[in-house]
PQR file of N, CA, C, O and H, with PARSE charges and radii, in Angstrom:
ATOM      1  N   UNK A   1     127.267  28.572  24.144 -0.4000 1.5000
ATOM      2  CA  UNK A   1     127.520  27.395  24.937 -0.0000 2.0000
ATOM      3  C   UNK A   1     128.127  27.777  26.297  0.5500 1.7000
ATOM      4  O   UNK A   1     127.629  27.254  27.294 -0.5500 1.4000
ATOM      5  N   UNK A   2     129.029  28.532  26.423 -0.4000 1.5000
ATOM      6  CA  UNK A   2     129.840  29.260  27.417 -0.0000 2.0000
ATOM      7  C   UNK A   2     128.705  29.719  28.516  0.5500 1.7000
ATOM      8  O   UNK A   2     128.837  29.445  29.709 -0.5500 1.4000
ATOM      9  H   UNK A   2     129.433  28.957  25.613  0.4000 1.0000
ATOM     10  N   UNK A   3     127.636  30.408  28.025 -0.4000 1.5000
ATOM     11  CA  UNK A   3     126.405  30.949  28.814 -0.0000 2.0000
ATOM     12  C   UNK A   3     125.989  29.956  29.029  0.5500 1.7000
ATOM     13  O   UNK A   3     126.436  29.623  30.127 -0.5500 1.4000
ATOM     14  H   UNK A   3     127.528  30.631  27.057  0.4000 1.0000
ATOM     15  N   UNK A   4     125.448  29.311  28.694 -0.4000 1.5000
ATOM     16  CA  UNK A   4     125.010  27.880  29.448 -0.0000 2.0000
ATOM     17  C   UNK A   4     125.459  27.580  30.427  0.5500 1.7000
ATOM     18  O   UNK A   4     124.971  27.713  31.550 -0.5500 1.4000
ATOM     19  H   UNK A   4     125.086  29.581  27.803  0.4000 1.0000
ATOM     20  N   UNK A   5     126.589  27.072  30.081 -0.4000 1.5000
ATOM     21  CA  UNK A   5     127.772  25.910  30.975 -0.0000 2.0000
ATOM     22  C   UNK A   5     127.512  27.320  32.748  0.5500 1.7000
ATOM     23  O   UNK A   5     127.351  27.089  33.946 -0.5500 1.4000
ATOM     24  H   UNK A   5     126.985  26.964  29.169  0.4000 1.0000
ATOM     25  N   UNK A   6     127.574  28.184  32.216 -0.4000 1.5000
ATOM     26  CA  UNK A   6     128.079  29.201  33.565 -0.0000 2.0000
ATOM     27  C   UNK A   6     126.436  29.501  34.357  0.5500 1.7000
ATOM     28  O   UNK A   6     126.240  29.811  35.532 -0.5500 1.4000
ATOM     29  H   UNK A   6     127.704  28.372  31.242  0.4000 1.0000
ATOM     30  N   UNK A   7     125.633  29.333  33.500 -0.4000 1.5000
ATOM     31  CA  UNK A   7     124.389  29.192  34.079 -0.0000 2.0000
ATOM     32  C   UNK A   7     124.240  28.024  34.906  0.5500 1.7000
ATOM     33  O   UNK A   7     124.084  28.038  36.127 -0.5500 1.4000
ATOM     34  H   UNK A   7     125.792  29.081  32.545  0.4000 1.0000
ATOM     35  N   UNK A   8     124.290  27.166  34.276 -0.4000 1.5000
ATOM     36  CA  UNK A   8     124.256  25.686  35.277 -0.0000 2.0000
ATOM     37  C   UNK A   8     125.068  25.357  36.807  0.5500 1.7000
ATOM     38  O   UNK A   8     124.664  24.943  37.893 -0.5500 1.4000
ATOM     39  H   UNK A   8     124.416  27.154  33.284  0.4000 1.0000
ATOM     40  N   UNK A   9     126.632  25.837  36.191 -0.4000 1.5000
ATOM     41  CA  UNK A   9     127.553  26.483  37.119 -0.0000 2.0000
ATOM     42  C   UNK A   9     127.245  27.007  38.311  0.5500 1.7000
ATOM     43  O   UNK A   9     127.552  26.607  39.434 -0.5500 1.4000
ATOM     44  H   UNK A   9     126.960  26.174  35.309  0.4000 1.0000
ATOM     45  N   UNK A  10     126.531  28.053  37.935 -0.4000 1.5000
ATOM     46  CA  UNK A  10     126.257  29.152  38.837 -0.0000 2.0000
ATOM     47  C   UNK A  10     124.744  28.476  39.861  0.5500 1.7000
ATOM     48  O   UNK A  10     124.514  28.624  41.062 -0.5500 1.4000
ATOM     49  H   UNK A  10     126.281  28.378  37.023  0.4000 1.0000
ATOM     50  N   UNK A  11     124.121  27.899  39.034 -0.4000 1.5000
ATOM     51  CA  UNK A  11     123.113  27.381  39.851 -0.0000 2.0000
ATOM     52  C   UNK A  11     123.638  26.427  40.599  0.5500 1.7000
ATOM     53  O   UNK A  11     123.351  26.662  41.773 -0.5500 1.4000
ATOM     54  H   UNK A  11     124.308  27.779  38.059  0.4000 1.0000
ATOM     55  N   UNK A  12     124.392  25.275  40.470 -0.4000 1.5000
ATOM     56  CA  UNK A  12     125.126  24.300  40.990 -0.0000 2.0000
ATOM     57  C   UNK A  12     125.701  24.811  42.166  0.5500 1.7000
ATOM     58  O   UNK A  12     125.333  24.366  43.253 -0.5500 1.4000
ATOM     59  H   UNK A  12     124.625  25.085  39.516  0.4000 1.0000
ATOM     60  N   UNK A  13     126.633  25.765  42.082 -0.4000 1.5000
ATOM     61  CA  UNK A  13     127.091  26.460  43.015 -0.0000 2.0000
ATOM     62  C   UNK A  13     126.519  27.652  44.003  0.5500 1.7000
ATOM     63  O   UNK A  13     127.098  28.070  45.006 -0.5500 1.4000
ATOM     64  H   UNK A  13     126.932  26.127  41.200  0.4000 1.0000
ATOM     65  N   UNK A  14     125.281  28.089  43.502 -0.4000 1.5000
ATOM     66  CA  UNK A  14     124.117  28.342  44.725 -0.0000 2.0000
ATOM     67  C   UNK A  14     123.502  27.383  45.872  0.5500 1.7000
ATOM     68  O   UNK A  14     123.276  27.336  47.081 -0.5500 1.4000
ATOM     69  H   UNK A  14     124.811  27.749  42.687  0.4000 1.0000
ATOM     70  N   UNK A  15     123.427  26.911  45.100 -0.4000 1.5000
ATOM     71  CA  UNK A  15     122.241  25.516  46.198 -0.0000 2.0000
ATOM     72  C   UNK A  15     123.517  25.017  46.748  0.5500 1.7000
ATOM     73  O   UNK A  15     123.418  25.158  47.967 -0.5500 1.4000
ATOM     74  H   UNK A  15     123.611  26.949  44.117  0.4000 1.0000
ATOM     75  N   UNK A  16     125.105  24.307  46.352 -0.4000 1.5000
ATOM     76  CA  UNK A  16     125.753  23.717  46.907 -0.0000 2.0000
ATOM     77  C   UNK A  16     125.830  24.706  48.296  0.5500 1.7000
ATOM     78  O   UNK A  16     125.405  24.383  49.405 -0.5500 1.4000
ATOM     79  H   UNK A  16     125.186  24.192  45.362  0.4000 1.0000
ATOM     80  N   UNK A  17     126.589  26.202  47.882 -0.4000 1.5000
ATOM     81  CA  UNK A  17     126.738  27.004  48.776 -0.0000 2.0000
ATOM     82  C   UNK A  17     125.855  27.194  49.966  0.5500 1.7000
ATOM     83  O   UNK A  17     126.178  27.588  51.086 -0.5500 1.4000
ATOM     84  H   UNK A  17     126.934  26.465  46.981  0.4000 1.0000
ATOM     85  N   UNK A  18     124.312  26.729  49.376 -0.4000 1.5000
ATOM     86  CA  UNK A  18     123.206  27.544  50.703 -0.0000 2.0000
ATOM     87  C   UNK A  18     122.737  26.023  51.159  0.5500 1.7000
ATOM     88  O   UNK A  18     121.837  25.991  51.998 -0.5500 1.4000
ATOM     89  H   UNK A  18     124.050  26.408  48.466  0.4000 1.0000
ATOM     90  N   UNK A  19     123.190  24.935  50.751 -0.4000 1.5000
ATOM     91  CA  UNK A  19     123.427  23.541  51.362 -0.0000 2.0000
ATOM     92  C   UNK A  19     124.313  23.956  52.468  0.5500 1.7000
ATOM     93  O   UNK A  19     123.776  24.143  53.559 -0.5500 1.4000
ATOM     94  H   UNK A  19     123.922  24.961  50.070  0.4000 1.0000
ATOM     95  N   UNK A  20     125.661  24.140  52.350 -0.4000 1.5000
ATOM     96  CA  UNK A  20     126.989  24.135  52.832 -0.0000 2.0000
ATOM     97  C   UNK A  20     126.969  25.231  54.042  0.5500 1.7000
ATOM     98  O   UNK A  20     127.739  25.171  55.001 -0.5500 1.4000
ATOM     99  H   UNK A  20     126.097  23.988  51.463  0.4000 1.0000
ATOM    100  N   UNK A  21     126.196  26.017  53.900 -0.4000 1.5000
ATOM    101  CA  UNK A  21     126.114  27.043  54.881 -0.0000 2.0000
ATOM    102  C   UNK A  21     125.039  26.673  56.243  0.5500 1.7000
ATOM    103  O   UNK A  21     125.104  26.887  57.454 -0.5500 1.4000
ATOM    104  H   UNK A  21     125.571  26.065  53.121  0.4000 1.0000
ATOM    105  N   UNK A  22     123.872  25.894  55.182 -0.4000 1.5000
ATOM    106  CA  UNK A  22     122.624  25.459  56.436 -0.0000 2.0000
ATOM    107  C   UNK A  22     123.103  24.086  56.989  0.5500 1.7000
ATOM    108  O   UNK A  22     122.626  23.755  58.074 -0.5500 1.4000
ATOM    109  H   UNK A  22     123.819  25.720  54.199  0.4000 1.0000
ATOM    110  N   UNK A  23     123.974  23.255  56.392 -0.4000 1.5000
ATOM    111  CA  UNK A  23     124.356  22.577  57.225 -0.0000 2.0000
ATOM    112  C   UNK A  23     125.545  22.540  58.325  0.5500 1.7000
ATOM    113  O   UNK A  23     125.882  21.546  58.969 -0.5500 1.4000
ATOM    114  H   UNK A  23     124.362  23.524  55.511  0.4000 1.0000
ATOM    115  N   UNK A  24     126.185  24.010  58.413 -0.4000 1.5000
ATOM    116  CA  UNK A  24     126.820  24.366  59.456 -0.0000 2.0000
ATOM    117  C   UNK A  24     126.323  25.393  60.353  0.5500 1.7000
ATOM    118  O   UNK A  24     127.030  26.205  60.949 -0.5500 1.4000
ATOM    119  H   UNK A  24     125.911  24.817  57.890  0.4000 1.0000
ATOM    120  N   UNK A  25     124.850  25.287  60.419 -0.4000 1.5000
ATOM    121  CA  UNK A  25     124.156  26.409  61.390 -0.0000 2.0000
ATOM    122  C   UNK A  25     123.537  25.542  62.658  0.5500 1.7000
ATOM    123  O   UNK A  25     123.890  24.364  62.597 -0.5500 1.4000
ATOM    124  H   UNK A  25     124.275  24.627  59.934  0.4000 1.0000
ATOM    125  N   UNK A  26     122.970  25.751  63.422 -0.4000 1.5000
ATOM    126  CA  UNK A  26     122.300  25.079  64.369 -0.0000 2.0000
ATOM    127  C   UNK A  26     120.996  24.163  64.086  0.5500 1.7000
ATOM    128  O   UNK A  26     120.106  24.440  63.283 -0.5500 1.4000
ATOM    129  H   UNK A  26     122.683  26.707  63.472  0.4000 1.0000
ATOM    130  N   UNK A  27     121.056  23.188  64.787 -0.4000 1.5000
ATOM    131  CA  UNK A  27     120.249  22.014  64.201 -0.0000 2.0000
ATOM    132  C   UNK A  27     118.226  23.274  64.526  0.5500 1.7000
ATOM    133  O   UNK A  27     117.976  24.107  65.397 -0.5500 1.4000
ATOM    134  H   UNK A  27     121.779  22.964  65.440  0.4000 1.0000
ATOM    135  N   UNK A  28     117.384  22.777  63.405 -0.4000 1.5000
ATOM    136  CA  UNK A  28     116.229  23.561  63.937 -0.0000 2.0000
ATOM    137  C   UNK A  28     115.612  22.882  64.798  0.5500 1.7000
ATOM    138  O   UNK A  28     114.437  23.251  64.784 -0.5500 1.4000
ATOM    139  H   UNK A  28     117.587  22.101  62.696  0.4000 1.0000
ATOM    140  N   UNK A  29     115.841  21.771  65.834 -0.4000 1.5000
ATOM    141  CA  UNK A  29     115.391  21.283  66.834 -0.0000 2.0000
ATOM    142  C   UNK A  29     116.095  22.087  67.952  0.5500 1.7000
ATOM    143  O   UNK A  29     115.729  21.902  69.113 -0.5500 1.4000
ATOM    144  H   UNK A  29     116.794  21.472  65.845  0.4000 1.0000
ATOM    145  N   UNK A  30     116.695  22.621  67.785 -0.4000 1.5000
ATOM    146  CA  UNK A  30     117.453  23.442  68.982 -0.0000 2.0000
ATOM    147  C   UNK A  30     116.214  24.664  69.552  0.5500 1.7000
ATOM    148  O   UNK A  30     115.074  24.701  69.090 -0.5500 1.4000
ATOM    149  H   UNK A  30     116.992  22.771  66.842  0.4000 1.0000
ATOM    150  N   UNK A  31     116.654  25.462  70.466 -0.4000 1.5000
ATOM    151  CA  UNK A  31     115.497  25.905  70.880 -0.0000 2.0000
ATOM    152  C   UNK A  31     116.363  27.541  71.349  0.5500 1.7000
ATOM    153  O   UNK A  31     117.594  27.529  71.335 -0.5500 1.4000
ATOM    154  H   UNK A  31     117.580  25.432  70.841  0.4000 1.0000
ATOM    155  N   UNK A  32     115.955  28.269  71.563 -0.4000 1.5000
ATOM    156  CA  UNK A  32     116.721  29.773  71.890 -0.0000 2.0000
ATOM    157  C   UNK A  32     116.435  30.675  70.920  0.5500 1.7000
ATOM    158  O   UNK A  32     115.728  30.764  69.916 -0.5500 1.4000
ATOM    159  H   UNK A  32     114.955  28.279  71.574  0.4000 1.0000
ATOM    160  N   UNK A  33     117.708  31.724  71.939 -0.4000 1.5000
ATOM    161  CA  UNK A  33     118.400  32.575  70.450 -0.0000 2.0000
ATOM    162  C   UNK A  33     118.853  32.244  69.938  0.5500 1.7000
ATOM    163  O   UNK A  33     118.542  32.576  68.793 -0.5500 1.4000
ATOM    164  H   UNK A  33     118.282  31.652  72.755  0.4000 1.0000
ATOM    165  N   UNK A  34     120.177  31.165  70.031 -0.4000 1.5000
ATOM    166  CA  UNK A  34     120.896  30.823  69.077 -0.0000 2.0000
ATOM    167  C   UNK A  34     120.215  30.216  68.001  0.5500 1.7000
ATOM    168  O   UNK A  34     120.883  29.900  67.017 -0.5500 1.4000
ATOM    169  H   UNK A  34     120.429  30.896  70.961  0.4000 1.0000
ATOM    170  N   UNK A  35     119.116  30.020  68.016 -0.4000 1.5000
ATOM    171  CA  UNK A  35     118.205  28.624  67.331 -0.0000 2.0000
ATOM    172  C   UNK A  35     117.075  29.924  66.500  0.5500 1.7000
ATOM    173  O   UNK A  35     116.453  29.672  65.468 -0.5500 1.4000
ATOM    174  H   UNK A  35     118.573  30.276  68.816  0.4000 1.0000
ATOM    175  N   UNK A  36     117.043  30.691  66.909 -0.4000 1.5000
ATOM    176  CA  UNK A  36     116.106  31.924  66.008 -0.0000 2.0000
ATOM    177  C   UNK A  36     117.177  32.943  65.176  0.5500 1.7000
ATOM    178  O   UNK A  36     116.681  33.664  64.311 -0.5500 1.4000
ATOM    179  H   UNK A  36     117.548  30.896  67.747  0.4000 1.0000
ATOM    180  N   UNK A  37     118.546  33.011  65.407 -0.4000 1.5000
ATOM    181  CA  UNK A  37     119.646  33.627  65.252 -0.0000 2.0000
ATOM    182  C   UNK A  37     120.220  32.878  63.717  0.5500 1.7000
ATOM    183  O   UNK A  37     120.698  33.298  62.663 -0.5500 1.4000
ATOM    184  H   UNK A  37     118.949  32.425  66.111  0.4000 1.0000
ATOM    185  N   UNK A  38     119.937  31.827  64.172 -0.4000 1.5000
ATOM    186  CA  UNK A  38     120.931  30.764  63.327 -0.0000 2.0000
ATOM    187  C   UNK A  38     119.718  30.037  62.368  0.5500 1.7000
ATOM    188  O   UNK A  38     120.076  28.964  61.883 -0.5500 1.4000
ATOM    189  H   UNK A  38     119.550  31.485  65.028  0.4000 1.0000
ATOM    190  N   UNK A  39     118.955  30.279  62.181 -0.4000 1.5000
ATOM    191  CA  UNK A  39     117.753  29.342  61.241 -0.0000 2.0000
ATOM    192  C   UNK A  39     118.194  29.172  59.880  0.5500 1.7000
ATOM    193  O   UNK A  39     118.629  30.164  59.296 -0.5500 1.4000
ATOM    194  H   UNK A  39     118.664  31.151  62.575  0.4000 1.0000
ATOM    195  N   UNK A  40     118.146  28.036  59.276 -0.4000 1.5000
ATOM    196  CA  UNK A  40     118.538  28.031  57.828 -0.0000 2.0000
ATOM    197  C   UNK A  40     117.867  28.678  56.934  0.5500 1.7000
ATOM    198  O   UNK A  40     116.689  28.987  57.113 -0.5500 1.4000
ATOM    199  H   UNK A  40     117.792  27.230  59.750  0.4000 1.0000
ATOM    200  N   UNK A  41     118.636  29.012  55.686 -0.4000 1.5000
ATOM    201  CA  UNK A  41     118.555  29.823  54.662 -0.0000 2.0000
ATOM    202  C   UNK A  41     117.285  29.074  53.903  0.5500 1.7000
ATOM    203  O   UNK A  41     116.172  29.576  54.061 -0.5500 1.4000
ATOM    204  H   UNK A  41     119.593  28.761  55.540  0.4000 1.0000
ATOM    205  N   UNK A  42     117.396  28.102  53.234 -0.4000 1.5000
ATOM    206  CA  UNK A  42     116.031  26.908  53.245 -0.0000 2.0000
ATOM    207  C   UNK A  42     115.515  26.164  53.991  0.5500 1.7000
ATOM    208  O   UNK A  42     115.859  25.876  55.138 -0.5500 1.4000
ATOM    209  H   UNK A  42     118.300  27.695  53.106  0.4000 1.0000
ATOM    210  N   UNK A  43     114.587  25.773  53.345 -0.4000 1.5000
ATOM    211  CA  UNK A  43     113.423  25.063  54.203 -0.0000 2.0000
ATOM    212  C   UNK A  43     113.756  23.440  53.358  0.5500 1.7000
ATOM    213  O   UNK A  43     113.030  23.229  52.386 -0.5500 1.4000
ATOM    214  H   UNK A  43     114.308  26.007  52.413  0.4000 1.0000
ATOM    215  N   UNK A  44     114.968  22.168  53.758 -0.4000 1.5000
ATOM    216  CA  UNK A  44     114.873  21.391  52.997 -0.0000 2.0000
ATOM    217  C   UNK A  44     114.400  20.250  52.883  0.5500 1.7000
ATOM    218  O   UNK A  44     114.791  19.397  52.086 -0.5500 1.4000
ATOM    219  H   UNK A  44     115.558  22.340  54.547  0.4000 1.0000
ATOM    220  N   UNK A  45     113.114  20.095  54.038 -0.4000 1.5000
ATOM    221  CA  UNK A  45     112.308  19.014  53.772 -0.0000 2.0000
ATOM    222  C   UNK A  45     111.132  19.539  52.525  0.5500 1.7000
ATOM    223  O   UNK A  45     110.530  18.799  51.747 -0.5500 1.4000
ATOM    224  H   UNK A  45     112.797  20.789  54.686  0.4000 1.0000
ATOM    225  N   UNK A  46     111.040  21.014  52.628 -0.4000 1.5000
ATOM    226  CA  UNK A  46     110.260  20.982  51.073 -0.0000 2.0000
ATOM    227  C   UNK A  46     110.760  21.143  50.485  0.5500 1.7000
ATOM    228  O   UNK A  46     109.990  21.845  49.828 -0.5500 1.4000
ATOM    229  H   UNK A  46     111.529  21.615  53.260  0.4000 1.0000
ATOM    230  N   UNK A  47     112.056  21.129  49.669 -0.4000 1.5000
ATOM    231  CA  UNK A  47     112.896  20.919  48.790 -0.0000 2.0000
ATOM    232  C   UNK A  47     113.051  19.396  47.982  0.5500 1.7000
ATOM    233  O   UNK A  47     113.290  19.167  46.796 -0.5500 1.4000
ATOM    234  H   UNK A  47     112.680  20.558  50.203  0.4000 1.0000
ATOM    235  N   UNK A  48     112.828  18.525  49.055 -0.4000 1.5000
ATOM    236  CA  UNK A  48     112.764  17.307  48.883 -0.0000 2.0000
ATOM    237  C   UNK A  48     111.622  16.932  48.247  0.5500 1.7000
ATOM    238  O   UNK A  48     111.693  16.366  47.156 -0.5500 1.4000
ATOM    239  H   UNK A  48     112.634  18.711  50.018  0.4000 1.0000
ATOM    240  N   UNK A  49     110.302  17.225  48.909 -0.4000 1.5000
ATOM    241  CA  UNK A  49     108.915  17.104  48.564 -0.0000 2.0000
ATOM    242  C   UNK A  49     109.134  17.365  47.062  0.5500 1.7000
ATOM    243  O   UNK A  49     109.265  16.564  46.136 -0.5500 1.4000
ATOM    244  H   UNK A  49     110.245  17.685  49.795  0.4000 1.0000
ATOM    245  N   UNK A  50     109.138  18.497  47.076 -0.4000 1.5000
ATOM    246  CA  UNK A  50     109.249  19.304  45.514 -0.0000 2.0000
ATOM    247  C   UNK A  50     110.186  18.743  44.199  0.5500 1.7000
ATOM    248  O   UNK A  50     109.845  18.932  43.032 -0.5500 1.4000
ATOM    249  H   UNK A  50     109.032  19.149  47.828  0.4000 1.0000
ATOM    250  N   UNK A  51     111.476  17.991  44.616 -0.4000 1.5000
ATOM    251  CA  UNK A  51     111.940  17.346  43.832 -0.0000 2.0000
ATOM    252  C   UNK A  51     111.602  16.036  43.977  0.5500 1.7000
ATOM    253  O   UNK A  51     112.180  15.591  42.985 -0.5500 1.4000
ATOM    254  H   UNK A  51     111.753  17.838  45.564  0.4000 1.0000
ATOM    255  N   UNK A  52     110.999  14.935  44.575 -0.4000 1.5000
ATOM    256  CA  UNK A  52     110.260  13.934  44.465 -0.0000 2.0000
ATOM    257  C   UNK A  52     108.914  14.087  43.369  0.5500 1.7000
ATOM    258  O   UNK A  52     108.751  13.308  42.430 -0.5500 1.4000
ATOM    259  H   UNK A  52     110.530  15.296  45.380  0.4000 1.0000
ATOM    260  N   UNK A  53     108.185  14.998  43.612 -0.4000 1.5000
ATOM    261  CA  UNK A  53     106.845  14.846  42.396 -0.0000 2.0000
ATOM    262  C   UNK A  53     107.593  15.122  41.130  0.5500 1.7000
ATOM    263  O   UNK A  53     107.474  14.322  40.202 -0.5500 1.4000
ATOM    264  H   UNK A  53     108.317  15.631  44.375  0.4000 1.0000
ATOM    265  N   UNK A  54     108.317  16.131  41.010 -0.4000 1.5000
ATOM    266  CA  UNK A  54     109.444  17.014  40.047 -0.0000 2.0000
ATOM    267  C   UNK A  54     109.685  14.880  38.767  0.5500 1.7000
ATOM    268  O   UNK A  54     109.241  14.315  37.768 -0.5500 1.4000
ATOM    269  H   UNK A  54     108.413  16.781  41.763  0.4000 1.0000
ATOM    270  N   UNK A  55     110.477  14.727  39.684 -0.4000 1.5000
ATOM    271  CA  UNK A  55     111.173  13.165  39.458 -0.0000 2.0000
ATOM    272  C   UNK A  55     109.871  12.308  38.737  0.5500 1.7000
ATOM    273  O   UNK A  55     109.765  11.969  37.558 -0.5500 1.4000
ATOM    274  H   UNK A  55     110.837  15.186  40.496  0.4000 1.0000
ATOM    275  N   UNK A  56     108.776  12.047  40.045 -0.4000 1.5000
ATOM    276  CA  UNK A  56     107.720  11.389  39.614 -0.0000 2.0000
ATOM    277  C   UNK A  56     107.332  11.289  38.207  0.5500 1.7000
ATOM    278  O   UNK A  56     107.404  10.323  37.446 -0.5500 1.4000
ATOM    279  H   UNK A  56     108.862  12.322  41.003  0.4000 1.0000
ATOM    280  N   UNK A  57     106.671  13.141  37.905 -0.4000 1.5000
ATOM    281  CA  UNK A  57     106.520  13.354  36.542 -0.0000 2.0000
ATOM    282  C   UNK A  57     107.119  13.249  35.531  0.5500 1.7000
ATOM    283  O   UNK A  57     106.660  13.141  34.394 -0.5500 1.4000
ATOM    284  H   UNK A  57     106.612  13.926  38.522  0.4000 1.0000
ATOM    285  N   UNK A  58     108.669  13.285  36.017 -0.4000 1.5000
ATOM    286  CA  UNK A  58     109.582  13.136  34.713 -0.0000 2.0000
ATOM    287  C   UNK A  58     109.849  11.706  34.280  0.5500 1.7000
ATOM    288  O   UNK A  58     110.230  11.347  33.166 -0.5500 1.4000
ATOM    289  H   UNK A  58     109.043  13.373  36.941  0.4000 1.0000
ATOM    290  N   UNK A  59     109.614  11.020  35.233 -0.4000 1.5000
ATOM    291  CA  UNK A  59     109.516   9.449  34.994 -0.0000 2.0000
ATOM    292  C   UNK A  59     108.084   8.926  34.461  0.5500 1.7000
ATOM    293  O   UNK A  59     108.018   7.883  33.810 -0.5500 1.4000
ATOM    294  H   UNK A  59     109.304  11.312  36.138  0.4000 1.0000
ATOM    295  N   UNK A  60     106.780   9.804  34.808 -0.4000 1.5000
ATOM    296  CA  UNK A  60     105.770   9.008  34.143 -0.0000 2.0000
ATOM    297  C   UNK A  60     105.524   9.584  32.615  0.5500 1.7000
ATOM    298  O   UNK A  60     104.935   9.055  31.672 -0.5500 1.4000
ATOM    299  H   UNK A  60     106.833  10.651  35.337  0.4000 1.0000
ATOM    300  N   UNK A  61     106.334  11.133  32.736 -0.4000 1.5000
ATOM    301  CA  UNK A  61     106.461  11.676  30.758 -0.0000 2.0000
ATOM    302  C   UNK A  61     107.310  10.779  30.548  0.5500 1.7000
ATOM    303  O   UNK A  61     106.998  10.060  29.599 -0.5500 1.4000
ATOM    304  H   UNK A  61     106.813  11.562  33.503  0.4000 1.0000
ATOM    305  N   UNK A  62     108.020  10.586  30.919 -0.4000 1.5000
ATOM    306  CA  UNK A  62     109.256   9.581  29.595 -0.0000 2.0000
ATOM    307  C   UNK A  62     108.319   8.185  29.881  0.5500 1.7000
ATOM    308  O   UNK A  62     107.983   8.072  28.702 -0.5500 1.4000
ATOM    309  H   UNK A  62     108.274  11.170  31.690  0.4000 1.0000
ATOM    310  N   UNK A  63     107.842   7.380  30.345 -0.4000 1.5000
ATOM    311  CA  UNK A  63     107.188   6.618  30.053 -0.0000 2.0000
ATOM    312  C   UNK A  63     106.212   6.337  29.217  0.5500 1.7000
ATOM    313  O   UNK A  63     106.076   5.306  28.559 -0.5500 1.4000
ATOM    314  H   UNK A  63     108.114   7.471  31.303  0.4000 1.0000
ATOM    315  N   UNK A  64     105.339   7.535  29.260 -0.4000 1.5000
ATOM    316  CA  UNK A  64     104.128   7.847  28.211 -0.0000 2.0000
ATOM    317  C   UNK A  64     105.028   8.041  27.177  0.5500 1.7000
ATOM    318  O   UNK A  64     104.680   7.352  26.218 -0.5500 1.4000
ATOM    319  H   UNK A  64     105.450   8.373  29.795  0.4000 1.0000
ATOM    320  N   UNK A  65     106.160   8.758  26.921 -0.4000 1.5000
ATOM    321  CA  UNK A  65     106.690   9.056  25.364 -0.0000 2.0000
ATOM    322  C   UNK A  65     107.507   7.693  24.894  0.5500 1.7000
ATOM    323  O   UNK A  65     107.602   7.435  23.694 -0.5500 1.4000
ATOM    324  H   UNK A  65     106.443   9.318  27.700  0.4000 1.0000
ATOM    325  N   UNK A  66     108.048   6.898  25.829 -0.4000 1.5000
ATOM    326  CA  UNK A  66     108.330   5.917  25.467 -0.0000 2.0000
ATOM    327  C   UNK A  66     107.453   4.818  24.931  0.5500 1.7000
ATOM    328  O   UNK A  66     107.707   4.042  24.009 -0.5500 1.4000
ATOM    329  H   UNK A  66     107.970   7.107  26.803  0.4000 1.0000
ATOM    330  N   UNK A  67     106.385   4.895  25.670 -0.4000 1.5000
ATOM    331  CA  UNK A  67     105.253   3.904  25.055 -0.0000 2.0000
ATOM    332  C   UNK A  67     104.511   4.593  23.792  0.5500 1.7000
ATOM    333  O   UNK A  67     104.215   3.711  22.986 -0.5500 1.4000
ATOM    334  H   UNK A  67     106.179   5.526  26.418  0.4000 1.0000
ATOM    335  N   UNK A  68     104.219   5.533  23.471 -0.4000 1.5000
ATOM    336  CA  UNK A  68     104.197   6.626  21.992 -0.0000 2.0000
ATOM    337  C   UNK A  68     105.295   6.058  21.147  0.5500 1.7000
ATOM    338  O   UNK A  68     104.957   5.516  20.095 -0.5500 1.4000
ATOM    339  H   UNK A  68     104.459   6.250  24.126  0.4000 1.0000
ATOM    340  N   UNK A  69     106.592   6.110  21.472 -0.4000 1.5000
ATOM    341  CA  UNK A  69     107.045   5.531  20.399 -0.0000 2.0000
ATOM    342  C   UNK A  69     107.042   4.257  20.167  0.5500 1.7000
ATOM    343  O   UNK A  69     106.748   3.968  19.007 -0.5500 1.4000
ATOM    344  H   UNK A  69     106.867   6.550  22.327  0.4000 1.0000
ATOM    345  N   UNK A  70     107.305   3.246  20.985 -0.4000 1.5000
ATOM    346  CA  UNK A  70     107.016   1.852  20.853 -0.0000 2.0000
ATOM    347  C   UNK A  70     105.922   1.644  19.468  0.5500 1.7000
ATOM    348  O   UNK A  70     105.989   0.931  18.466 -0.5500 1.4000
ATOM    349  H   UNK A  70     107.544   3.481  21.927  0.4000 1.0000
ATOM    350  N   UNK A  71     104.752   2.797  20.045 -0.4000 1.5000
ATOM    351  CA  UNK A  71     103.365   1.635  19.678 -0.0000 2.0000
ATOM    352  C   UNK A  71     103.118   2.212  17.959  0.5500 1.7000
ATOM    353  O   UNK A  71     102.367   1.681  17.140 -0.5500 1.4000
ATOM    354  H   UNK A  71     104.699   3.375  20.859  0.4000 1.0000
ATOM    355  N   UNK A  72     104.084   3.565  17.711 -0.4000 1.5000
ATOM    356  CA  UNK A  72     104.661   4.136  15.948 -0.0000 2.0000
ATOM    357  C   UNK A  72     105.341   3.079  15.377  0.5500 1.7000
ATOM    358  O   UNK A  72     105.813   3.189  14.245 -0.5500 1.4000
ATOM    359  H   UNK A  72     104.694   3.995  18.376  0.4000 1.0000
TER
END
């Protein structure tokens, strides 16, 4: 259980961290060196993409399994 909990942990606290870091770098509308210097660690408009279908599917499986059990 301990491995778990520190797995989740640890992931939680990656993404928070490389959140926390790209949102104190230079905006990527900026233009330069500072702006090729400073580019974020992710890319988080496809992050978004990717957890939107992610969501989608998990909402139309639990629907299909919900209507599976209903119709038992």
């Amino acid at each position: 259980m301990r491995i778990l909990i520190g797995m989740i942990l640890g992931a939680a606290l990656t993404v928070g961290l490389a959140y926390y870091s790209d949102s104190m770098r230079t905006s990527s509308v900026a233009s330069g060196p500072a702006a090729t210097d400073n580019r974020p660690m992710v890319n988080w408009d496809v992050v978004q993409t990717n957890w939107d279908i992610f969501m989608q599917r998990a909402q139309h499986g639990w629907s299909e399994l919900r209507a599976r059990i209903s119709r038992s």
